[in-house]
N, CA, C and O atoms as a Tinker XYZ file with bonds, in Angstrom:
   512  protein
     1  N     80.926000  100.730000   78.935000    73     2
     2  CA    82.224000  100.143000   79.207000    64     1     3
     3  C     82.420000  100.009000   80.708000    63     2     4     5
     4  O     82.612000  101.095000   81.255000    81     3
     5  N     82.420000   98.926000   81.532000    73     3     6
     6  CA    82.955000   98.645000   82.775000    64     5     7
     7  C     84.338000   99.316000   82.847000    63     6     8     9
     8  O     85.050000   99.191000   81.850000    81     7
     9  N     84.652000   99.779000   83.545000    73     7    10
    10  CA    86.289000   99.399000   84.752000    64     9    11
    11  C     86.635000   99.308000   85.540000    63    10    12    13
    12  O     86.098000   99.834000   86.515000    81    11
    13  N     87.595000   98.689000   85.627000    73    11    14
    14  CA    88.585000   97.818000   86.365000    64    13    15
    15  C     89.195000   99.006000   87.423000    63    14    16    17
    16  O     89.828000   99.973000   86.999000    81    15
    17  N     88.858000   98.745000   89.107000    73    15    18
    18  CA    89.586000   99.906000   89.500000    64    17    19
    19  C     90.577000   99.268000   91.001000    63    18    20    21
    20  O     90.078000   98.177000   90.726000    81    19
    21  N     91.015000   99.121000   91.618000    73    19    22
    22  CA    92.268000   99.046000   92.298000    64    21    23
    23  C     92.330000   99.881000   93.235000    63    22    24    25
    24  O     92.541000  101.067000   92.983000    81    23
    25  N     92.125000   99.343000   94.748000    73    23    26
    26  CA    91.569000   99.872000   95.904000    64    25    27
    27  C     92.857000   99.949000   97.091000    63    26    28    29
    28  O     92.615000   99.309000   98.115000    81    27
    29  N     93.761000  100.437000   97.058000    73    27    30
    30  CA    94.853000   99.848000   97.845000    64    29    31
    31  C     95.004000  101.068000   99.125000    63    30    32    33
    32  O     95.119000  102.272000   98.892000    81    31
    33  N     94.978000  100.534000  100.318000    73    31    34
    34  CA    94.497000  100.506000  102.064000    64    33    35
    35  C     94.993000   99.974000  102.519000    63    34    36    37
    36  O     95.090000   98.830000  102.075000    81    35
    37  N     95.514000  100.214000  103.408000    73    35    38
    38  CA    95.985000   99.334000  104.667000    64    37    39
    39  C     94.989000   98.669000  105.560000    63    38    40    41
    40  O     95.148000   97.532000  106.005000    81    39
    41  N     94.045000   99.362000  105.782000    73    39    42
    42  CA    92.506000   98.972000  106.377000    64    41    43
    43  C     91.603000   97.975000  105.261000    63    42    44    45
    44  O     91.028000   98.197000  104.195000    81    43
    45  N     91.795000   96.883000  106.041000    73    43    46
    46  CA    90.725000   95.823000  104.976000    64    45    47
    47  C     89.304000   96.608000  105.046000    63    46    48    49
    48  O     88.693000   97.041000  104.069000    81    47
    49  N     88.914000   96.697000  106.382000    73    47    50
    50  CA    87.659000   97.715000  106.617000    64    49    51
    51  C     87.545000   98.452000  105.937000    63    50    52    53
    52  O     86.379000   98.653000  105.597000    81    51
    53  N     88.380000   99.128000  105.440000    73    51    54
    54  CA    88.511000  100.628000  104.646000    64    53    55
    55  C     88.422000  100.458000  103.283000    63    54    56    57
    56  O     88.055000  101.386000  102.562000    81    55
    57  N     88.796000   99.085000  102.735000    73    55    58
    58  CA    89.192000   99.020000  101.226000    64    57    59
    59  C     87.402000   97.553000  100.830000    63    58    60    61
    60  O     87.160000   96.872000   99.834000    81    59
    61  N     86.749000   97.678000  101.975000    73    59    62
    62  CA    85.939000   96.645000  102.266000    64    61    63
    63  C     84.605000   97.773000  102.175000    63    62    64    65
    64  O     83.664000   97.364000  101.495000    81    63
    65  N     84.418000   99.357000  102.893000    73    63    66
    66  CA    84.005000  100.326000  102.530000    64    65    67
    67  C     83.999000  101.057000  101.511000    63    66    68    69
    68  O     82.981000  101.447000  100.940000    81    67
    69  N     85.223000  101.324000  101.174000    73    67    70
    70  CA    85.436000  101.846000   99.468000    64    69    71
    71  C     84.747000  101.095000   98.783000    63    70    72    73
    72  O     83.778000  101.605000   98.220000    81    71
    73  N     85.053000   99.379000   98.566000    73    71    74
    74  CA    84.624000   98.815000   96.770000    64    73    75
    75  C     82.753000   99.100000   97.307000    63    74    76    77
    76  O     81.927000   99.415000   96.451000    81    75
    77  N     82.398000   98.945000   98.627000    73    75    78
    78  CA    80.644000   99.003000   98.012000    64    77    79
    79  C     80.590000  100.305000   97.976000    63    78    80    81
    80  O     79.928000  100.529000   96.962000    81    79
    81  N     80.971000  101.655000   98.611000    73    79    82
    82  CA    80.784000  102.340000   97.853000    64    81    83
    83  C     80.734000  102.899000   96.604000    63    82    84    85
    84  O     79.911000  103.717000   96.193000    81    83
    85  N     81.772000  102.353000   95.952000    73    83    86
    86  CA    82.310000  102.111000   94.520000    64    85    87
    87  C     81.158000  101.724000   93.352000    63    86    88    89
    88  O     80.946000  102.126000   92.208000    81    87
    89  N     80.351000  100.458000   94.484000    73    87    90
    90  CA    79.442000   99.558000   93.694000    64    89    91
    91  C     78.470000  100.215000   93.943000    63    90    92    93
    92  O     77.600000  100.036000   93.091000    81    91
    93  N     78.173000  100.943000   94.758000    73    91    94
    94  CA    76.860000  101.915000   94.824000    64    93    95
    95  C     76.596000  103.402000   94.195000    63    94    96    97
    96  O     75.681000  104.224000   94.237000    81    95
    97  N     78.045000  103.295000   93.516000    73    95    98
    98  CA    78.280000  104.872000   93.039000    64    97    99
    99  C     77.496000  104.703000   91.802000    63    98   100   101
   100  O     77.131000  105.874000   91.695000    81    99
   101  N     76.975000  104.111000   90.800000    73    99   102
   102  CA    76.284000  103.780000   89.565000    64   101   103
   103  C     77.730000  103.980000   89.019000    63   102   104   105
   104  O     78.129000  105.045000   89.489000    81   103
   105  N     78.356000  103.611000   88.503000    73   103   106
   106  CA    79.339000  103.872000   87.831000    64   105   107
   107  C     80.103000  102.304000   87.318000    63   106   108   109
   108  O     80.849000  101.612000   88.011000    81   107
   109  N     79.777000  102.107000   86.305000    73   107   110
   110  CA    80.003000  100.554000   85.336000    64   109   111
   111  C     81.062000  100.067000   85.949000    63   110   112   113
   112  O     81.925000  100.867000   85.589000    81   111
   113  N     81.664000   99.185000   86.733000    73   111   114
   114  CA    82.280000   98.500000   87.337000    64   113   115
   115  C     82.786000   97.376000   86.568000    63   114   116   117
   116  O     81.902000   96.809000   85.925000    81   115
   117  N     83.995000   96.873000   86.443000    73   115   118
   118  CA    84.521000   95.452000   85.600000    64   117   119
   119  C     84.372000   95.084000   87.203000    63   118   120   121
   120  O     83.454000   94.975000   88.016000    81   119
   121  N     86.185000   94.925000   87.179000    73   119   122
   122  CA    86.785000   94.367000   88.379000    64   121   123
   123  C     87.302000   95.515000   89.480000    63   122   124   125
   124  O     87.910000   96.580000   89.381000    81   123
   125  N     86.732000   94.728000   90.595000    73   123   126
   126  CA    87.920000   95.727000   91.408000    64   125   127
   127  C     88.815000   94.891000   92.383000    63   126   128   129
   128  O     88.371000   93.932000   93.014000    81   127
   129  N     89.748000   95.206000   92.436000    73   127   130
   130  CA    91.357000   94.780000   92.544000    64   129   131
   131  C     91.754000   95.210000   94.556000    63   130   132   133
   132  O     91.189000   96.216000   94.986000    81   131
   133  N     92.167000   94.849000   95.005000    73   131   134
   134  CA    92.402000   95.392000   96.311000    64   133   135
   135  C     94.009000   94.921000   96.444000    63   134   136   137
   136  O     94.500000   93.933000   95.899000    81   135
   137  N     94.771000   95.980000   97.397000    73   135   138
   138  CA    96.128000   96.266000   97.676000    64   137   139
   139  C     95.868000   96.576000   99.099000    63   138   140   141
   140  O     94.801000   97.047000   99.492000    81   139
   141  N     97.185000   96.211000  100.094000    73   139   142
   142  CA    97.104000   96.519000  101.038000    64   141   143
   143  C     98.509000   97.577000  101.264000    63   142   144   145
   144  O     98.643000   98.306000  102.247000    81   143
   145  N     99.345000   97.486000  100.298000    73   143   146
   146  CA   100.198000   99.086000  100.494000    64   145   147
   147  C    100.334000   98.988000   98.958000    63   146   148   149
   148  O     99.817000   98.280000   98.094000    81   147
   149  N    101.547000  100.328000   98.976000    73   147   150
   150  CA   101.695000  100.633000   96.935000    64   149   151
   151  C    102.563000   99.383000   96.549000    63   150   152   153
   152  O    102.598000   98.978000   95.387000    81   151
   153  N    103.179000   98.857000   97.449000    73   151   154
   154  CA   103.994000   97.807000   96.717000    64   153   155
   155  C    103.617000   96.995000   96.160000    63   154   156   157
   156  O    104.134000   96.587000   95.120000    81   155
   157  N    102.149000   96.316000   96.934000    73   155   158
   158  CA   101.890000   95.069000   96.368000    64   157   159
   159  C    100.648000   95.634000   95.276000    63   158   160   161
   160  O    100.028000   94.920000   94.489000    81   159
   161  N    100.487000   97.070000   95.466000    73   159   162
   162  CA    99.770000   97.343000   94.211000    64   161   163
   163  C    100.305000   97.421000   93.462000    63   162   164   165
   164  O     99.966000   96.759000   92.481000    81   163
   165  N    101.533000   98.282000   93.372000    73   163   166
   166  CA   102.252000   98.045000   91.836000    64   165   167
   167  C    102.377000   96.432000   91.238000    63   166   168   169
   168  O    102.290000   96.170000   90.038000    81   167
   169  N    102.535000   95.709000   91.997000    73   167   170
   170  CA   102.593000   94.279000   91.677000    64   169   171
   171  C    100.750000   94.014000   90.807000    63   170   172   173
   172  O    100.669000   93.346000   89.776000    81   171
   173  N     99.878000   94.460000   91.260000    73   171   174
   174  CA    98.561000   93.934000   90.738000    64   173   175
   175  C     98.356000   95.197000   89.587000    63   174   176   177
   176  O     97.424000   94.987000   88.810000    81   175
   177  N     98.952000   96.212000   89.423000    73   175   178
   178  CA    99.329000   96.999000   87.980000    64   177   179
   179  C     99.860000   96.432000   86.883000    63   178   180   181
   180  O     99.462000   96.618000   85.733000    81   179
   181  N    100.975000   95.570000   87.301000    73   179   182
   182  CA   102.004000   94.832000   86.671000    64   181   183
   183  C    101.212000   93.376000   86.018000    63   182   184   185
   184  O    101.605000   92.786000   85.012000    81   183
   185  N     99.876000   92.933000   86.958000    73   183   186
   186  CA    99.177000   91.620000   85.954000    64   185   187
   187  C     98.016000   92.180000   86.060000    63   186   188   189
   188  O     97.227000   91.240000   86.160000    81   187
   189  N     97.582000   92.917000   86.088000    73   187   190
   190  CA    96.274000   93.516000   85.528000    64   189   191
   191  C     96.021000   94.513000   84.907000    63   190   192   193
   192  O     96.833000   95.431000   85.021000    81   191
   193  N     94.685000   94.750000   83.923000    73   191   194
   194  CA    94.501000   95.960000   84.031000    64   193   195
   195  C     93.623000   96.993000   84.399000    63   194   196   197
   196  O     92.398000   97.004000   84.282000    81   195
   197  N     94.353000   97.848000   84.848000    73   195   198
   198  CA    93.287000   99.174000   85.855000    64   197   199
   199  C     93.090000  100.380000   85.268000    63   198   200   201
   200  O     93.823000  101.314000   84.941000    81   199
   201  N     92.055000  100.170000   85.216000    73   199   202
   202  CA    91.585000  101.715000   84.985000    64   201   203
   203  C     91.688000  103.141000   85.858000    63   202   204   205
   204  O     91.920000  104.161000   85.208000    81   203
   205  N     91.559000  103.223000   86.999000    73   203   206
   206  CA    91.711000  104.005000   87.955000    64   205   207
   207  C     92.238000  103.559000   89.695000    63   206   208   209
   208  O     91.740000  102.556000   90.207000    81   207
   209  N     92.729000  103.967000   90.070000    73   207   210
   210  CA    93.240000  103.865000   91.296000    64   209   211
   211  C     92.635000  104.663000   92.541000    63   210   212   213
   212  O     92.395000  105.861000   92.389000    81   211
   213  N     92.413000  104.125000   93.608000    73   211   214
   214  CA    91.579000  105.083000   94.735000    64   213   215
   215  C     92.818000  104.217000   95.918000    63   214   216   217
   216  O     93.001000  103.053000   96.277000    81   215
   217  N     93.408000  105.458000   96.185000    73   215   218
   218  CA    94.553000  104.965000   97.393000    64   217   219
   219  C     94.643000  105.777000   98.379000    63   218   220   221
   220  O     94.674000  106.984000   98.136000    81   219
   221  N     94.695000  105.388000   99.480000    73   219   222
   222  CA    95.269000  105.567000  100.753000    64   221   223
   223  C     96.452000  106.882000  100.387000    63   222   224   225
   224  O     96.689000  107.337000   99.268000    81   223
   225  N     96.987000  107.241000  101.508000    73   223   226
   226  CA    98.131000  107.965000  101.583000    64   225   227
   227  C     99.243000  107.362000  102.107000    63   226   228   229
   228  O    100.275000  107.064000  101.505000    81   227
   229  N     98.928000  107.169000  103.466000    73   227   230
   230  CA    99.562000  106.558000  104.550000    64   229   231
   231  C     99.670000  105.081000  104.758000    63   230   232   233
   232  O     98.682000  104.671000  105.367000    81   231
   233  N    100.589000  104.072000  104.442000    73   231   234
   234  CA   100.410000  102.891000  104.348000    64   233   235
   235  C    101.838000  102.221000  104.733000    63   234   236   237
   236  O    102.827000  102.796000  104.280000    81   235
   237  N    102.022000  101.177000  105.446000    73   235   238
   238  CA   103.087000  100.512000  105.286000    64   237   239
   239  C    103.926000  100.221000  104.213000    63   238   240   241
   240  O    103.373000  100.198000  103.114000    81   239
   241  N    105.345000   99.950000  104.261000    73   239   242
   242  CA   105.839000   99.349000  103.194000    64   241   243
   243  C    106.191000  100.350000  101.934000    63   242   244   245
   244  O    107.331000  100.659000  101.588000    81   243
   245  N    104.981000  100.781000  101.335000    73   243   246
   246  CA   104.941000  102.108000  100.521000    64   245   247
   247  C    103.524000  102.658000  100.289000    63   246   248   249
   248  O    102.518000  102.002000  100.016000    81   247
   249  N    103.671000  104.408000  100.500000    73   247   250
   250  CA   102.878000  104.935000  100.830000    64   249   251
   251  C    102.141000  104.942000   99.230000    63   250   252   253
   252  O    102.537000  104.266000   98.281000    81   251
   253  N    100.762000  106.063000   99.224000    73   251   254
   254  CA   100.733000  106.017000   98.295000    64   253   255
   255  C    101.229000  107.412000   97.764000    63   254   256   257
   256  O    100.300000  107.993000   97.203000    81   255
   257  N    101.912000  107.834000   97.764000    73   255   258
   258  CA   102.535000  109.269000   97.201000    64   257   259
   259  C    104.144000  108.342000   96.522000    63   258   260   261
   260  O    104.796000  108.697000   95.539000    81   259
   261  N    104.289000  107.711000   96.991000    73   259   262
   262  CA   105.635000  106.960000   96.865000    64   261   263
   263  C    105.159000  105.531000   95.321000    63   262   264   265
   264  O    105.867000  105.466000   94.316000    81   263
   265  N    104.199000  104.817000   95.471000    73   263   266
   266  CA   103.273000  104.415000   94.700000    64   265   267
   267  C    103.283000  105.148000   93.553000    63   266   268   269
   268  O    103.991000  104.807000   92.605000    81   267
   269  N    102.478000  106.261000   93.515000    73   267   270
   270  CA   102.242000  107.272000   92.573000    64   269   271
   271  C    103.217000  107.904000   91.762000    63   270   272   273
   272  O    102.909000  108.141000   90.594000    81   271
   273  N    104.336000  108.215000   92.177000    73   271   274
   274  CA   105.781000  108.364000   91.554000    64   273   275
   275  C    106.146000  107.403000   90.818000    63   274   276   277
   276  O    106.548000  107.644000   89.680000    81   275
   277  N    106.089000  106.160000   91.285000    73   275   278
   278  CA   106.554000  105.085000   90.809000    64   277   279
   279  C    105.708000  104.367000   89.583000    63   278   280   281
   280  O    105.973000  103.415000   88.850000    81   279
   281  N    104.432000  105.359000   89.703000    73   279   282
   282  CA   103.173000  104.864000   88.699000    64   281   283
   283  C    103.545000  105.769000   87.750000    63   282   284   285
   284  O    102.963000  105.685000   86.668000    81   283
   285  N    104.349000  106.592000   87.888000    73   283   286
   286  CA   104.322000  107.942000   86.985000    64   285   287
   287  C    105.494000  107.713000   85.946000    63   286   288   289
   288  O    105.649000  108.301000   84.875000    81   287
   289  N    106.255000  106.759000   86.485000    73   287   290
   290  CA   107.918000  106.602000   85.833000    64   289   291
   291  C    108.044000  105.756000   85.049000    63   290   292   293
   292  O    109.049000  105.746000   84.339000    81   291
   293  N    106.931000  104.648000   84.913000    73   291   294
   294  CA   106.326000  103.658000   84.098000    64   293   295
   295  C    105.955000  103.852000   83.362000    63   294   296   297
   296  O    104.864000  104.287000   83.731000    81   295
   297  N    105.987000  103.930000   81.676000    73   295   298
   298  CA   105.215000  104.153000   80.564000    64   297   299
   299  C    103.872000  103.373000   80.883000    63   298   300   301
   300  O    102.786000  103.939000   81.008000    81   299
   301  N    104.079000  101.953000   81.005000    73   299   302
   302  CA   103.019000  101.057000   81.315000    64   301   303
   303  C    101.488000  101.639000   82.328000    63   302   304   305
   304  O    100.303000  101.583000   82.000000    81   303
   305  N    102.139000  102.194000   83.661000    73   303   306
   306  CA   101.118000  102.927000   83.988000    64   305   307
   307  C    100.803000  104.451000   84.518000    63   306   308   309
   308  O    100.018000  104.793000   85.402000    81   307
   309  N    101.685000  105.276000   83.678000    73   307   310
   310  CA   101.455000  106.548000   83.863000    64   309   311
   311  C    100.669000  107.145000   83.191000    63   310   312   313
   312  O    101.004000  108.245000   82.753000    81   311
   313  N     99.628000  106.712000   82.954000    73   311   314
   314  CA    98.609000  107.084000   82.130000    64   313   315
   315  C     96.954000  106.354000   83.216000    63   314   316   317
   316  O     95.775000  106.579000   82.941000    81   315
   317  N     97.288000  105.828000   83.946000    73   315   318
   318  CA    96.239000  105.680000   84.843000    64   317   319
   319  C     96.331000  106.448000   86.163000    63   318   320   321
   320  O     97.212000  106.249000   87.000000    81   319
   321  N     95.172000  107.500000   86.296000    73   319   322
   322  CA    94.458000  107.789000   87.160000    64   321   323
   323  C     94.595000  107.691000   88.743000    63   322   324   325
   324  O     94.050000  106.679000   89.184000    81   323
   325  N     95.018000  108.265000   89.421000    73   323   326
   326  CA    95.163000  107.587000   91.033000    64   325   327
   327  C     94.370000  108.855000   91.646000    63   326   328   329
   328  O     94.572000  110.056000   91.468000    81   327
   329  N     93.734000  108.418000   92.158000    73   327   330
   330  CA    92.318000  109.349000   93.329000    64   329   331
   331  C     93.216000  109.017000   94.688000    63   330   332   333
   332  O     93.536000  107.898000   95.087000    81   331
   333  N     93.512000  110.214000   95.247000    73   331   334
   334  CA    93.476000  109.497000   96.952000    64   333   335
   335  C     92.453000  109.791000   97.978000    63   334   336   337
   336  O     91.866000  110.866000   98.102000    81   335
   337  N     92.302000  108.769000   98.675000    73   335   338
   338  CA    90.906000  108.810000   99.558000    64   337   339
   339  C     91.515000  108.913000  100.906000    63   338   340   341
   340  O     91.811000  107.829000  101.408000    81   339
   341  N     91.788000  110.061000  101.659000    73   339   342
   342  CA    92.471000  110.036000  102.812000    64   341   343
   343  C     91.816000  111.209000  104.012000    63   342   344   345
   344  O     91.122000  112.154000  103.636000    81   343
   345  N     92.122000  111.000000  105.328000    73   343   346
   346  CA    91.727000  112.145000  105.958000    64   345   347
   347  C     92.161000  113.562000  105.707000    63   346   348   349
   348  O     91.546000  114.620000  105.837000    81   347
   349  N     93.631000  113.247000  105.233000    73   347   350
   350  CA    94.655000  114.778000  105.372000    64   349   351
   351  C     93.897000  115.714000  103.829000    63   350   352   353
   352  O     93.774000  115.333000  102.665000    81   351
   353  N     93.522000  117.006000  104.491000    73   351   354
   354  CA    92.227000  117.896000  103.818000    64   353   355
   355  C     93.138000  119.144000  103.632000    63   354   356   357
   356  O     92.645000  120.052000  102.963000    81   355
   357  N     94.560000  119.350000  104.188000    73   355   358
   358  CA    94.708000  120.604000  103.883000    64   357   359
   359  C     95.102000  121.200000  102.141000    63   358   360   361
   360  O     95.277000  120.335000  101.284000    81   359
   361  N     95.168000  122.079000  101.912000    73   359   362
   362  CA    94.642000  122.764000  100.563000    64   361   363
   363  C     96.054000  122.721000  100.069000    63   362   364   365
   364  O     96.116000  122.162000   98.974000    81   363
   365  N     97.234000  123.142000  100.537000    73   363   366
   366  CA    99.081000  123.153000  100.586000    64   365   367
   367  C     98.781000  121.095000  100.074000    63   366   368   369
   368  O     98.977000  120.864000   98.881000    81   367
   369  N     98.389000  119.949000  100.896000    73   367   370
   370  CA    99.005000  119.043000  100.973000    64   369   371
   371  C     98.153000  118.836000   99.348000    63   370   372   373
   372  O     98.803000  119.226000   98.378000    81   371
   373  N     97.078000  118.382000   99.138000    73   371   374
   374  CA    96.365000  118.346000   97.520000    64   373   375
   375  C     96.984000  118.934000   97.096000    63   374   376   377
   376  O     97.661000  118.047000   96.576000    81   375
   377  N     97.669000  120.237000   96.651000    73   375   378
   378  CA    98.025000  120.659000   95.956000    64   377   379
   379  C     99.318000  119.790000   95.544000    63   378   380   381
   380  O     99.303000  119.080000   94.539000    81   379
   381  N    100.255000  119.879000   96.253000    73   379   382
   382  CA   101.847000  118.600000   97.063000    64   381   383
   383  C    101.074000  117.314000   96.125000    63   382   384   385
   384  O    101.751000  116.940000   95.166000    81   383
   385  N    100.154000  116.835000   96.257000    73   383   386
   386  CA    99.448000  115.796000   95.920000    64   385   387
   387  C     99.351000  115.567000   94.351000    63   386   388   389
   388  O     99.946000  114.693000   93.720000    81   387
   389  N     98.305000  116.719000   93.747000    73   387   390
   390  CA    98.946000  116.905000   92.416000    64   389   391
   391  C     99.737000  117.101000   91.365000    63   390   392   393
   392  O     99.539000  117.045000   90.151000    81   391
   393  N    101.418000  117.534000   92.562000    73   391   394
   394  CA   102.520000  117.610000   91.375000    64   393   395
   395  C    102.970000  116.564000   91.478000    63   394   396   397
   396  O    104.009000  116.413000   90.836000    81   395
   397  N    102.586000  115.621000   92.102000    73   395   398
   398  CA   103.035000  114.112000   92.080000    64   397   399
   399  C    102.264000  113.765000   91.063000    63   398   400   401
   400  O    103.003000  113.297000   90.197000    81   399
   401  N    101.205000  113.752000   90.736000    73   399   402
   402  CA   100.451000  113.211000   89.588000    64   401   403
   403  C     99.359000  112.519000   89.717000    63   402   404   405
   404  O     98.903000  111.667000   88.954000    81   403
   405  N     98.732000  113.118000   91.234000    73   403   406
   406  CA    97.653000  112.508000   92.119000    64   405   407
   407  C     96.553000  113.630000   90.944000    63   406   408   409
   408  O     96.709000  114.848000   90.852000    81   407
   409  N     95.692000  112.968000   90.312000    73   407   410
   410  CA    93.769000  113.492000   89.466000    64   409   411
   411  C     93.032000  113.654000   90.645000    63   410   412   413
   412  O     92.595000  114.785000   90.431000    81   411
   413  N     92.762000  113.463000   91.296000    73   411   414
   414  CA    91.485000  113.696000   92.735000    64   413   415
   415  C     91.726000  113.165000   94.030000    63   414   416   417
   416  O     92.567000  112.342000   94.393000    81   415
   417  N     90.904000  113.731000   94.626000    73   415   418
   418  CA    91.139000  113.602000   95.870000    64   417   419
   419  C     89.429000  113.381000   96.510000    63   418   420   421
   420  O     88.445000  113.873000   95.958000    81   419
   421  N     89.375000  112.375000   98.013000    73   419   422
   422  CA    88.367000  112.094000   98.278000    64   421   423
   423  C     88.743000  112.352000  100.125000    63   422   424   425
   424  O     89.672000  111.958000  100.830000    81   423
   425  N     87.844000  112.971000  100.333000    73   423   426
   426  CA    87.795000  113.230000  101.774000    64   425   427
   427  C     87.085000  112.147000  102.618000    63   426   428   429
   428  O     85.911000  111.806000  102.474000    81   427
   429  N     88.032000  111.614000  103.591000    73   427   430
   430  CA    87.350000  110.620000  104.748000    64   429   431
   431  C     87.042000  111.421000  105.922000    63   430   432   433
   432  O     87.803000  112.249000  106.423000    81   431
   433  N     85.436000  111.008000  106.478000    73   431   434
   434  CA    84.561000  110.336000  105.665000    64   433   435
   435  C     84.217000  110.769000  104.445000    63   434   436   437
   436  O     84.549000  111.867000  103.998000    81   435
   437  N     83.392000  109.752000  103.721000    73   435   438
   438  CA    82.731000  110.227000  102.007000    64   437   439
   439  C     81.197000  109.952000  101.969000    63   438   440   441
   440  O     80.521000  109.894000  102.996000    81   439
   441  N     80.883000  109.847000  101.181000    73   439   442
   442  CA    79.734000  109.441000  100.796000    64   441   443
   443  C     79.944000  108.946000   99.106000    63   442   444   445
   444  O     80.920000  109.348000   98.473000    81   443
   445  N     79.081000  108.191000   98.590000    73   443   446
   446  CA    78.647000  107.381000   97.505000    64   445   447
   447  C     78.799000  108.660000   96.282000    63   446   448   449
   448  O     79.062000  108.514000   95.088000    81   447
   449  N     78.598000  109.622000   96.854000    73   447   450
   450  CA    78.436000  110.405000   95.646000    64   449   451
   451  C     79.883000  111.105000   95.552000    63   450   452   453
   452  O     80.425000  111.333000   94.471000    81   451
   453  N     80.437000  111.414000   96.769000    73   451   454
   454  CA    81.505000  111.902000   96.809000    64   453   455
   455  C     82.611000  110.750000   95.784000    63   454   456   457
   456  O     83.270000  111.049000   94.788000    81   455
   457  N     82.514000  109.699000   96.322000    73   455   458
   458  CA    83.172000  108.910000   94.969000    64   457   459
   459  C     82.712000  108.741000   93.762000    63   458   460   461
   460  O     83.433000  108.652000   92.768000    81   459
   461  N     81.387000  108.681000   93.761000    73   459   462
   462  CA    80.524000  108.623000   92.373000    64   461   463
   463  C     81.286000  109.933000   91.240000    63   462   464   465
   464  O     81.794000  109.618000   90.164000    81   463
   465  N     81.228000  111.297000   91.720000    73   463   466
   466  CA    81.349000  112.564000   91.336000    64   465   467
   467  C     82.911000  112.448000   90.998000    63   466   468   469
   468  O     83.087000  113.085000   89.960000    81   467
   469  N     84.225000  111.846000   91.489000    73   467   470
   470  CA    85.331000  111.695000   91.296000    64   469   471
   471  C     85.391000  110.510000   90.055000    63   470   472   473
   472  O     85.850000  110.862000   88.968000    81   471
   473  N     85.003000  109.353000   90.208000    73   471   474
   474  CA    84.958000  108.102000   89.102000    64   473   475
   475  C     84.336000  109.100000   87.720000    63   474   476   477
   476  O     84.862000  108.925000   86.621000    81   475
   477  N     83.203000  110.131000   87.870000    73   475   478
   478  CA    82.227000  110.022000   86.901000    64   477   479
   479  C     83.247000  111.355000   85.673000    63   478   480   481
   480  O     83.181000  111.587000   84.466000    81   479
   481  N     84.048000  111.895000   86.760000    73   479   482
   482  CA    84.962000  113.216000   86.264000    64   481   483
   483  C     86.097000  112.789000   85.643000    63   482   484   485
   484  O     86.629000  113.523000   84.811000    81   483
   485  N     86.810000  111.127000   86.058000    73   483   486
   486  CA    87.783000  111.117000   85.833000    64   485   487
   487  C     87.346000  109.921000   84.274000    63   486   488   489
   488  O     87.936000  110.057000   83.202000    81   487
   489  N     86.577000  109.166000   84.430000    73   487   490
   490  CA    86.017000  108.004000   83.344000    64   489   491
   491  C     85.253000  108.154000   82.848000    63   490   492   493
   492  O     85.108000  107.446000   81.852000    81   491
   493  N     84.476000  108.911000   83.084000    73   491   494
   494  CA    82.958000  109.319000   82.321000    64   493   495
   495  C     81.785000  108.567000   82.762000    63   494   496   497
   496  O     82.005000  107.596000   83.486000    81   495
   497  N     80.445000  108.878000   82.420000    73   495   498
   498  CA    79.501000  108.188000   82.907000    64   497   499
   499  C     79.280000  106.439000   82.579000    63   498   500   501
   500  O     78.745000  105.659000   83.366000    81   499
   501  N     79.749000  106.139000   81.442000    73   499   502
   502  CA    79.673000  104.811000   81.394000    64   501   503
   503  C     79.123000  105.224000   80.339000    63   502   504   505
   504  O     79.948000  104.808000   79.526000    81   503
   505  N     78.307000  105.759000   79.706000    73   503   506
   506  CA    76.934000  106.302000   78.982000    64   505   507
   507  C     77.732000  105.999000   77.612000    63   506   508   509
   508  O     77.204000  105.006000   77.113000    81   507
   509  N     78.546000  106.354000   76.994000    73   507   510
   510  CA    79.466000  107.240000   76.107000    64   509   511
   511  C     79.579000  106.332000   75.129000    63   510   512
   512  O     80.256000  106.581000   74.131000    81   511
């Protein structure tokens, strides 16, 4: 089974780094979707569908902690997945992170596996 996953960054660079990592993670890929804050991702939630989310924190307009609330209050998509891929590492803020309803977390920088190991925990291998 491919999925569909939804990359939303403020950094085109950044969301231009993520999807090939994404595509290099072995991990069955449909579509992937790009956002440049939560707003206009909730908008590409709203006509698509996503399987998992890999977001930013810090973003114009709306962050993604603000995003994520708003993903949570939605029957429609509180049931999908949001990974955040950000610098901020302290152990207090992930935690802050998860009672929002943030599934994983990805440390910048990453590596292929570091996202591979998050996609493969949260969707499964593809295998299934």
């Amino acid at each position: 089974m491919a999925y569909n996953i939804l990359i939303v960054d403020d950094s085109a660079t950044t969301r231009a780094v993520v999807k090939r990592t994404v595509m290099m993670s072995g991990v069955d890929v449909g579509e992937i979707f790009q956002a440049e804050n939560g707003k206009v991702a909730l908008d590409v939630l709203d006509q698509n569908w996503v399987d998992l989310v890999l977001a930013d924190l810090n973003m114009p307009e709306m962050n993604g902690i603000e995003m994520t609330q708003k993903m949570q209050a939605q029957t429609e998509t509180q049931s999908i997945p949001v990974v955040v891929v950000s610098t901020e590492a302290s152990t207090t803020r992930i935690e802050e992170l998860k009672k929002h309803g943030v599934k994983g977390y990805v440390h910048k920088p990453f590596t292929p596996e570091d996202i591979r190991n998050v996609l493969t925990e949260l969707l499964g291998d593809g295998d299934e």
